[in-house]
C-alpha positions as CSV (number, residue, x, y, z in Angstrom):
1,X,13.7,75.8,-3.3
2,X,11.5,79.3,-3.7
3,X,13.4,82.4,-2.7
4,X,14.2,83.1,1.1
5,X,11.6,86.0,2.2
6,X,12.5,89.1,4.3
7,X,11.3,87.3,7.5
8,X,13.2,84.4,6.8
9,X,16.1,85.8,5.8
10,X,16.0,87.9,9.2
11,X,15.8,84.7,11.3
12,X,18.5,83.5,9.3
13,X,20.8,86.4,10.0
14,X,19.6,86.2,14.0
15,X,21.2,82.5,13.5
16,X,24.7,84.0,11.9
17,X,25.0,86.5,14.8
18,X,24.6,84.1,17.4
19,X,28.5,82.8,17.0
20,X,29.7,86.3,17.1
21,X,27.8,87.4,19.9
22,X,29.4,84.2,21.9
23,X,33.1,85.1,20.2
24,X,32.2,88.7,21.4
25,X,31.6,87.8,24.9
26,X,34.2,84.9,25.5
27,X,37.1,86.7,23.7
28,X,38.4,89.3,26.6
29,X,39.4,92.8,25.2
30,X,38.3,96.2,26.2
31,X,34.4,96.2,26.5
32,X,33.9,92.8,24.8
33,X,31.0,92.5,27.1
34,X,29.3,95.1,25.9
35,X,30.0,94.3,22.2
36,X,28.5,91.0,22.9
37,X,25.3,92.6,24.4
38,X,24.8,95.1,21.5
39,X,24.8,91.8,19.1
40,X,22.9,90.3,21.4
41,X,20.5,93.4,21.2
42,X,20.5,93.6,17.6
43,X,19.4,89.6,17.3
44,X,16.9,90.1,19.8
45,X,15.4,93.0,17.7
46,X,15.3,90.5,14.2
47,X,13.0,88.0,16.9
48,X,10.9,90.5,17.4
49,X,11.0,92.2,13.8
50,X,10.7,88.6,11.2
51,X,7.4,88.2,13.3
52,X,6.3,91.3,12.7
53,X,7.1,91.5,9.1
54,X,6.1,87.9,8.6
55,X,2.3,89.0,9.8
56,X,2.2,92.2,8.1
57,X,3.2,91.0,4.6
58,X,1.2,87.5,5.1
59,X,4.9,85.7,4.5
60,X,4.4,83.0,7.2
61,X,6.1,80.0,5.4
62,X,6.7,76.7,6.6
63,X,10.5,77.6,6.7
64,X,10.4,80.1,8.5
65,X,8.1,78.3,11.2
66,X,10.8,75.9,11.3
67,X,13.7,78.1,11.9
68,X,11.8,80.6,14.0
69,X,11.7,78.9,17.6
70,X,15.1,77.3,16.8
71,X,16.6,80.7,16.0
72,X,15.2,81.7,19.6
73,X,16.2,78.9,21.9
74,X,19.6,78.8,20.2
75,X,20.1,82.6,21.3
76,X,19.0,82.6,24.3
77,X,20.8,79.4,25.3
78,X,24.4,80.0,24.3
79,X,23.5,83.5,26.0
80,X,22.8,81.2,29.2
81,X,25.8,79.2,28.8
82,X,28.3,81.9,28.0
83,X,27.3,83.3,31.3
84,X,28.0,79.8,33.0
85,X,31.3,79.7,31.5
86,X,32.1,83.5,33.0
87,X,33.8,82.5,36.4
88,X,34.4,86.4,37.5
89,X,31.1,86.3,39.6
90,X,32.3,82.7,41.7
91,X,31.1,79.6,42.2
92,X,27.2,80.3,44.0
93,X,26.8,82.3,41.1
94,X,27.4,79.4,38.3
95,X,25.9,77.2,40.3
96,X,22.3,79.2,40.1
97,X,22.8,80.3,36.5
98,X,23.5,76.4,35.8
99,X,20.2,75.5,37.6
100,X,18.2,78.4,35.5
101,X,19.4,77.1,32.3
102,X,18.8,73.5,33.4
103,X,15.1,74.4,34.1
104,X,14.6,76.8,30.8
105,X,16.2,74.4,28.4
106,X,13.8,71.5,30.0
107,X,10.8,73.4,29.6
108,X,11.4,74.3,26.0
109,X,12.6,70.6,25.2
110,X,8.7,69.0,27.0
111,X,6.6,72.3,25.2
112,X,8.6,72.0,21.8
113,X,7.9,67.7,21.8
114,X,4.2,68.7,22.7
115,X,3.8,71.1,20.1
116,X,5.2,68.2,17.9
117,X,2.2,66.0,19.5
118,X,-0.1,68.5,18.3
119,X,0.9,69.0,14.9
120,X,0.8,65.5,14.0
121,X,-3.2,66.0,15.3
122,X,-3.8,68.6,13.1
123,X,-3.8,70.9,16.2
124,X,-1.7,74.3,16.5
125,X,-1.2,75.8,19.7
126,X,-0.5,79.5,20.3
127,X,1.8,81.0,22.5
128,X,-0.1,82.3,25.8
129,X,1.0,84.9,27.9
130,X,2.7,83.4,30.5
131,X,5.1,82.4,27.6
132,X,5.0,85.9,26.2
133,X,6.0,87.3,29.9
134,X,8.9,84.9,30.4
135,X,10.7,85.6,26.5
136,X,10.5,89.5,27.9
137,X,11.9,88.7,31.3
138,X,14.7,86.8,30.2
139,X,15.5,89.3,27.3
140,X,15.8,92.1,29.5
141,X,18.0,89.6,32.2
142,X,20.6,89.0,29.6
143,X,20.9,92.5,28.1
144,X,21.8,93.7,31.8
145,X,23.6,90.8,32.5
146,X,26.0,90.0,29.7
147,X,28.0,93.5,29.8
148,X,28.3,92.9,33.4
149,X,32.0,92.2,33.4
150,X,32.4,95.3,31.2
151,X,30.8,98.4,33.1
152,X,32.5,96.9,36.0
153,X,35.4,97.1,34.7
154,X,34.6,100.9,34.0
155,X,33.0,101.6,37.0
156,X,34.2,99.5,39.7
157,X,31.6,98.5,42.4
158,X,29.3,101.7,41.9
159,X,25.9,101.4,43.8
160,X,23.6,102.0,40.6
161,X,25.8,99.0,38.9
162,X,25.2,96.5,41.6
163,X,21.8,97.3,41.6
164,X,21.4,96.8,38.1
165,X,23.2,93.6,38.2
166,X,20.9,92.2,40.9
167,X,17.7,93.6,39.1
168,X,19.1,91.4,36.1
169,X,19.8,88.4,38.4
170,X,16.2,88.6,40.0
171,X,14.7,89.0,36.5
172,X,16.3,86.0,35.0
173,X,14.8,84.0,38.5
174,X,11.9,85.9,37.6
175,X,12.1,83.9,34.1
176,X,12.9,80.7,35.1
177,X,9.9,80.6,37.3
178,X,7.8,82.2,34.6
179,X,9.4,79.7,32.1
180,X,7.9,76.6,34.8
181,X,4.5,78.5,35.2
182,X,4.2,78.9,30.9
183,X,5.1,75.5,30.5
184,X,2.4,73.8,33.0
185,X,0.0,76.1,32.4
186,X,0.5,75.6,28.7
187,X,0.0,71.5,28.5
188,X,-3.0,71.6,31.2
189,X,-4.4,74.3,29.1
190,X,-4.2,72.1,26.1
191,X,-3.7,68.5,27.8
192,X,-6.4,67.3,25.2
193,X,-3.5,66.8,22.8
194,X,-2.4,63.6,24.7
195,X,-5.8,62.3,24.7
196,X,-6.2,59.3,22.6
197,X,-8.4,59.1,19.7
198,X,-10.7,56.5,19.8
């Protein structure tokens, strides 16, 4: 096996981190919320950074084509479930976060198997910027959300805190719908891949 690349070797790191941001956020102590959401940040920085590099350097391996996306969904769905298993906000609001992660985790499951469908035609699809606007929305979401139970705990129920904590909940919603829009709009945009070849 040839020696792991910087870009590579970032994703692989993002991977590592995502157990100890969900340790960070399920383990309660004294601002573990927003220990969680700085490991959270620095993960979401490697996403953007192994891309980057990747491009710049002309490192774009196989491997790290592979582990990329999986890096990515795996973050940002244990993020999604370790806010469904936080109880302090009630029932109405597990319910909602259960029905957002439902809908993301569907829409990545149908564009991943299409992108598979492409491949195996010799077809590679790019990401469009419907897709591009959801990944920023539901970044942003889970950075104000996940310290939540922290600053709260700090704060108490200040004005500018339970405006930021709405702002985060609209922008996830915000994401999820995003997340249905990218996803259509994505396999009508490209719905000659299911096309048969005569």
């Amino acid at each position: 096996m040839s020696k792991l690349n910087i870009p590579t070797r970032l994703t692989i790191v993002r991977m590592v981190l995502i157990p100890l941001f969900v340790a960070l956020y399920l383990i309660e102590f004294p601002y573990n919320g927003l220990a969680a959401v700085a490991v959270f940040m620095i993960a979401s920085f490697t996403d953007f950074l192994d891309g980057y590099l990747a491009r710049k350097w002309n490192q774009v391996t196989s491997l790290g084509k592979f582990l990329d996306p999986i890096a990515d969904k795996m973050l940002v769905m244990c993020a999604l479930v370790a806010l469904l298993l936080d109880n302090s906000q009630g029932e109405i609001f597990t319910m909602i976060v259960a029905i957002f992660l439902m809908l993301i985790e569907s829409r990545e499951l149908i564009v991943s198997c299409f992108r598979i469908i492409a491949a195996s035609k010799g077809i590679t699809l790019a990401a469009d910027r419907w897709g591009k606007m959801k990944t920023v929305c539901q970044m942003i979401a889970l950075i104000v959300l996940i310290p939540h139970r922290s600053l709260f705990a700090v704060f108490g129920d200040a004005t500018w805190l339970l405006i930021l904590y709405y702002v985060g909940f609209a922008l996830l919603a915000l994401a999820t719908l995003l997340a249905i829009i990218s996803g259509a709009n994505y396999i009508i945009k490209n719905k000659q891949v299911l096309h048969d070849q005569n």
